[in-house]
N, C-alpha and C positions, 0 to 999 in steps of 0.2 A: 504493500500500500504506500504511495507516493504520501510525502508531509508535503503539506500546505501551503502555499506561498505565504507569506504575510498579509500582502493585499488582499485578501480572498477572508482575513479578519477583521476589514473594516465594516463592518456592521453596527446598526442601533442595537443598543445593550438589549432591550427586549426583546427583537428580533432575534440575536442569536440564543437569546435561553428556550426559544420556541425549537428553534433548529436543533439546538443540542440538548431535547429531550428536559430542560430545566436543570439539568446538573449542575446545581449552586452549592454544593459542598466541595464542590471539584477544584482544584486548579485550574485555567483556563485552557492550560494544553489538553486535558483530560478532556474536556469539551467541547475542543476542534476534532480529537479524534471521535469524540458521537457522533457530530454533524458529521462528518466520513463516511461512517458506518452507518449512516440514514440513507446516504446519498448513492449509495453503491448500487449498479445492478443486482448482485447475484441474487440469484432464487431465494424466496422468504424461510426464513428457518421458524421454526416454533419448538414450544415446549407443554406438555398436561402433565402437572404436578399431581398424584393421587396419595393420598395417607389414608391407611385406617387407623386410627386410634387405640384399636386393641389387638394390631397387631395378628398374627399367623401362630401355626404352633413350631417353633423353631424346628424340630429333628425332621418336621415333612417338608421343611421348604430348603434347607440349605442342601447342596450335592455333595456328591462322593467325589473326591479325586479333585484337581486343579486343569487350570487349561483348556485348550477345547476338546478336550478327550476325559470330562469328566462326566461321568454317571446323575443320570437326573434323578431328583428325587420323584415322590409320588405327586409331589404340586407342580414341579417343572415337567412331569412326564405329559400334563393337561396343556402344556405350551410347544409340545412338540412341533407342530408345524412352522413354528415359529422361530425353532432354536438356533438359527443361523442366524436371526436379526435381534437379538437381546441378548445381553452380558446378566450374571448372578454377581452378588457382591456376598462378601462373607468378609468380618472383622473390618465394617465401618460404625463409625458410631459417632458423636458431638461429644469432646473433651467437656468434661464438668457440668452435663446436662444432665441432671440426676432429678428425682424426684417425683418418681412413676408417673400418674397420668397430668401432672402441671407442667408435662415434657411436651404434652401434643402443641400446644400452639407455638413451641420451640423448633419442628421439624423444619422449618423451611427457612427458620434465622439462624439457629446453634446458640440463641442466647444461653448463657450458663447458669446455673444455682436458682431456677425459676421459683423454688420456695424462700429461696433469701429475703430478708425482710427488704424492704424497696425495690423489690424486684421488679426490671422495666426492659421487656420486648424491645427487640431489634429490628434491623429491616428486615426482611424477607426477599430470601430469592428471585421470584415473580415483580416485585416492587425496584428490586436494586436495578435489574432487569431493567425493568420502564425507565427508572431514571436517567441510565444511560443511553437508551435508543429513543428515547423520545416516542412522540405517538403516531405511529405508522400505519395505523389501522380506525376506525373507528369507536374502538375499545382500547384502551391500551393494554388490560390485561381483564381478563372477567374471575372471578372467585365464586366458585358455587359450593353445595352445602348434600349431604343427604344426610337425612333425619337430626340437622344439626339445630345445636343449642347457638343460635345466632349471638345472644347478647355476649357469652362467656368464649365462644372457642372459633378459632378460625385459622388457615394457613396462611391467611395474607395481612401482615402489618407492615408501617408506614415507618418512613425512616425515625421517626420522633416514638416507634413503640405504640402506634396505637391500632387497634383491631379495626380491618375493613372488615363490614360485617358480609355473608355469604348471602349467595342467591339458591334459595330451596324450591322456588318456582320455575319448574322447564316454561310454562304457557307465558308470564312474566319476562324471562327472557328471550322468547321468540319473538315477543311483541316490540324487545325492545332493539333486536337485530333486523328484523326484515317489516314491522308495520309501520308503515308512514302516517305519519300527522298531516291531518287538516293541517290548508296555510294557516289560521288559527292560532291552532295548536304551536305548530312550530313558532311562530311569533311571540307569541305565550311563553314561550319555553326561551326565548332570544332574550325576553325582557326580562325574565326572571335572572338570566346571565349576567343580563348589564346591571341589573340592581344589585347582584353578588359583587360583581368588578365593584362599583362604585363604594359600597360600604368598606370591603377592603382600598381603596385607594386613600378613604380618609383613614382609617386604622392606621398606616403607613404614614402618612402627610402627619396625623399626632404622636406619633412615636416617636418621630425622628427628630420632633421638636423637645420629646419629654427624653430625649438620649443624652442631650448636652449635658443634661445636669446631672448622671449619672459616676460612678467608678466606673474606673478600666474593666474588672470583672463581670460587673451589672450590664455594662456596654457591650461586651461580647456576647452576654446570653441573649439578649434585647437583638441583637446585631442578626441571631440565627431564627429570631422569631419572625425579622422581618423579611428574612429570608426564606421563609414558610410562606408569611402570606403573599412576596414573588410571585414564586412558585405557584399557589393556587390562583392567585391572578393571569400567569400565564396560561393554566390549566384549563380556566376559563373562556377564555378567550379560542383554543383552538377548539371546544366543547361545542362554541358557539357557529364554528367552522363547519364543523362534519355535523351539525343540525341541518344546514343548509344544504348538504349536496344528499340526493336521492339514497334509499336504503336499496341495499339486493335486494332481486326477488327469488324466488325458491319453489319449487314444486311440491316440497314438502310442508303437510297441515300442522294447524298447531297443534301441539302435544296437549294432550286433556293430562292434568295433575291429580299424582297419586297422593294424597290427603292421608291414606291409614298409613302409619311410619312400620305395621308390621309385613308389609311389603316392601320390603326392605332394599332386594335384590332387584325386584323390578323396578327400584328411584334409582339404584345405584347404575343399572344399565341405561335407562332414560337420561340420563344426566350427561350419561359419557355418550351417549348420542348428541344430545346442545352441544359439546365440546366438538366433535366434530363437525355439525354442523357452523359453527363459528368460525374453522379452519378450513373449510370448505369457499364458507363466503368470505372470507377475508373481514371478518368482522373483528378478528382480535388474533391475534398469536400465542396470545399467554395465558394459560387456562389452570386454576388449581383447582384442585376436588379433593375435599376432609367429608369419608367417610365416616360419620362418630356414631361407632357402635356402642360408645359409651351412652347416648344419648336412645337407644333402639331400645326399648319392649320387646318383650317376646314375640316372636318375629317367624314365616314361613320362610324353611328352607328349601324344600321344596313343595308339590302341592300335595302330597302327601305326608309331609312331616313339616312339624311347627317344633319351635329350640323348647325347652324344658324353663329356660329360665329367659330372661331379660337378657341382651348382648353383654352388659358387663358382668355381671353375675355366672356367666357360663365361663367367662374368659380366665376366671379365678377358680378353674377346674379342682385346685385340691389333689389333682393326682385318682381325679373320682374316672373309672372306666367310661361310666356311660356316658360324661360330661365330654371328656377328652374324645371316645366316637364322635360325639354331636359336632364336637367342633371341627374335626376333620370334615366331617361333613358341607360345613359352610365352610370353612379354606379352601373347597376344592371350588365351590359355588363361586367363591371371588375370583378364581383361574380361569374359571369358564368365563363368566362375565370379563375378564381383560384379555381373552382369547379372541374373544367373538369382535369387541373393539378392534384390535390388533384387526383380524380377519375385514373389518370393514375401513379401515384405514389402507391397508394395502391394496385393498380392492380398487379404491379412488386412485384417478391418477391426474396430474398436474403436471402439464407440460412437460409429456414425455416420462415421468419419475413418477413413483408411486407415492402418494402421503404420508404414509408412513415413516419413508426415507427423510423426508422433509419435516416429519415432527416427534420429538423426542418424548417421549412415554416415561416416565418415573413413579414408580410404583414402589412403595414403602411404607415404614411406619419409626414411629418414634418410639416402642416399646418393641427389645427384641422376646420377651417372654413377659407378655400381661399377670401370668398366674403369680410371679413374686417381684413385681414391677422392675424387672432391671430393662436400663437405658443402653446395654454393651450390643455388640454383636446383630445391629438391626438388619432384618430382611428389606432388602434393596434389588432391584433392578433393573436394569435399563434399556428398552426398544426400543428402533429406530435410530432416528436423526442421523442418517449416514456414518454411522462410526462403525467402524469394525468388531462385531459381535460374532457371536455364537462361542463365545467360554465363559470359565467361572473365573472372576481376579476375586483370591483367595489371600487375605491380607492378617495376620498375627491376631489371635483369637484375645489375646490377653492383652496385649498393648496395639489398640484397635488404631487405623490411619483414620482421619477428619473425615468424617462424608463430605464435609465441605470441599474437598480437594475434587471429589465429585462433580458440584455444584459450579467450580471457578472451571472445571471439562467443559461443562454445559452451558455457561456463558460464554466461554470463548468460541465454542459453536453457535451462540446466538449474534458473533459479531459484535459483543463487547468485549472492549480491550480492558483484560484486568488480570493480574496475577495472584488474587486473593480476594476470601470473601467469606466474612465469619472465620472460626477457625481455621479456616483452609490458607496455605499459602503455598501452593504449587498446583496444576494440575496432576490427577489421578495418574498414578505408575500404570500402565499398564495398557490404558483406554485409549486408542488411537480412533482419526479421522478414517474413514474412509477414501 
């Protein structure tokens, strides 16, 4: 990638934070090479983030052997068609994210010690993402939910630590991808932007007056808030942009909403249906799904058998026979549902290349065994996105590598320049490009 002439940064200050994705924590080099990497032909990359919150039961997900000549287990044998295009991960995990289920809104930051007293979320993967590519899509990243407890848990927060709350409505979301607004409507919805701009424009215009009088300390914090409301200024403004240009259309109807949460598997398959359809239409790139099984009632595994207990309650097996069957049961339920995804992602294809190839699948969780909450050793891994797959990268069971070295793999495949993110500070040993 060629650097920049100089000339080519003479831009109004707002104009270029629009360009480069708003990345105002950044140095400014940092955010010449966004605009770059906005500006670039190459084929759009993506990413669907998926967690379940109570996790799998370790001995049936991890394989035998190392390399790509290793033995699948009973849950990778459900992925067979597929074994040439996904890596398994064994011995990742988040250095110092301990604290059984107060890890899940952790999985996509690596913030650490989540039970510590002032304990305060970090960004998220999906988010750091945005920041640095700016918004390329009509969405810049969508967050949805099945059977989630919107107010308390989510995979996607905000660089300042705060919960974007999830979308649990598939009909909600299609309305808000492909139905167009009466001119009305959209007018309605322009004014409401400009009224936003305006209240933050004087927020700003008083700050800046109440900063003189401040300390140096006071001045720096002050200095990042108003670097917040920028940020959402800017945010606004291109919101107000893609109101105005036409939405796809689509041949597919809207999805009627599954309402009983003890259909569990049928929201968890529906959802990952919107995901693809968003990356189909080019409505967003960046998709995360927090399955919170913590959050499920007892629930249909299949249409002949319903769980014994409530999702989390089964997950704390005890070591009980029947319970540990049941749950094999739905692990394999969750394979099949990321199989049949997989299967409809590769199906599509996209100028020449198949979907798939183009969008990177991460499927995981933040508990590697719910039954006595430990955080080590998470079941991870990873479809698609053009990287060289079909083995197992099998990394030190006791002194585990950062998932995060993962995550800085999967940014650099999304065409952000960064060598670190959360704990990570290298890309992953092992995980190559295709």
């Amino acid at each position: 990638m060629k650097s920049p002439h100089i000339a080519s940064t003479a831009l109004d200050r707002r104009r270029f934070l629009r360009g480069a994705g708003v990345t105002l924590a950044l140095p400014w080099l940092e955010g010449m090479r966004a605009l770059i990497a906005k500006e670039t032909t190459e084929p759009p990359q993506r990413m669907l983030l998926i967690s379940n919150n109570l996790g799998v039961l370790p001995w049936h997900f991890f394989p035998k052997g190392a390399g790509p000549d290793y033995v699948a287990s009973p849950y990778l044998e459900l992925l067979a068609p597929f074994r040439k295009d996904f890596s398994v991960f064994s011995g990742l995990s988040h250095p110092n994210v301990t604290g059984g289920h107060s890890t899940e809104n952790c999985f996509l930051t690596a913030a650490m010690d989540p039970t510590g007293s002032g304990f305060r979320n970090t960004i998220s993967l999906d988010q750091f993402a945005v920041e640095r590519l700016g918004q390329q899509t009509r969405f810049p990243s969508l967050n949805l939910g099945v059977n989630i407890d919107k107010a308390n848990r989510s995979l996607s927060w905000t660089r300042d630590g705060v919960l974007l709350p999830a979308e649990d409505k598939p009909s909600a979301l299609f309305r808000r991808m492909f139905v167009q607004g009466t001119p009305a409507e959209v007018e309605g919805q322009l004014r409401r932007l400009r009224e936003r701009g305006s209240v933050l424009d004087t927020i700003a215009s008083d700050m800046k007056g109440f900063q003189k009088q401040l300390g140096s300390g006071d001045r720096s914090r002050l200095d990042q808030y108003l670097t917040s409301v920028r940020e959402l200024e800017d945010r606004l403004h291109t919101a107000g942009e893609w109101e105005q240009k036409p939405k796809p259309s689509t041949t597919e109807t809207e999805p009627e909403d599954i309402t009983d949460p003890a259909r569990f598997f049928d929201k968890f398959s529906l959802m990952l249906e919107m995901a693809r359809l968003a990356f189909e239409s080019d409505s967003t790139r960046i998709v995360t799904l927090m399955v919170d099984g913590f959050a499920t009632p007892a629930f249909q595994i299949s249409a002949e058998e319903k769980s014994l207990n409530d999702y989390h309650n089964l997950s704390h097996h005890g070591q009980s026979k029947e319970k540990i069957a049941q749950l094999e049961r739905v692990d394999r339920r969750q394979m099949e549902v990321l199989r049949t995804h997989l299967e409809r992602l590769s199906n599509r294809s996209e100028e020449g290349s198949r979907l798939l190839d183009r969008t990177m699948v991460l499927y995981g969780s933040n508990l590697g065994d719910a039954n006595v909450h430990n955080t080590d050793n998470l079941p991870v891994l990873l479809a698609g996105g053009g990287f060289r797959h079909g083995q197992h990268l099998a990394y030190d069971g006791i002194r585990n590598v950062p998932l995060c070295n993962l995550f800085v793999s999967m940014l650099q495949r999304m065409n952000v320049e960064t060598d670190s993110f959360g704990s990570g500070r290298t890309t992953l040993t092992g995980l190559e490009a295709g």
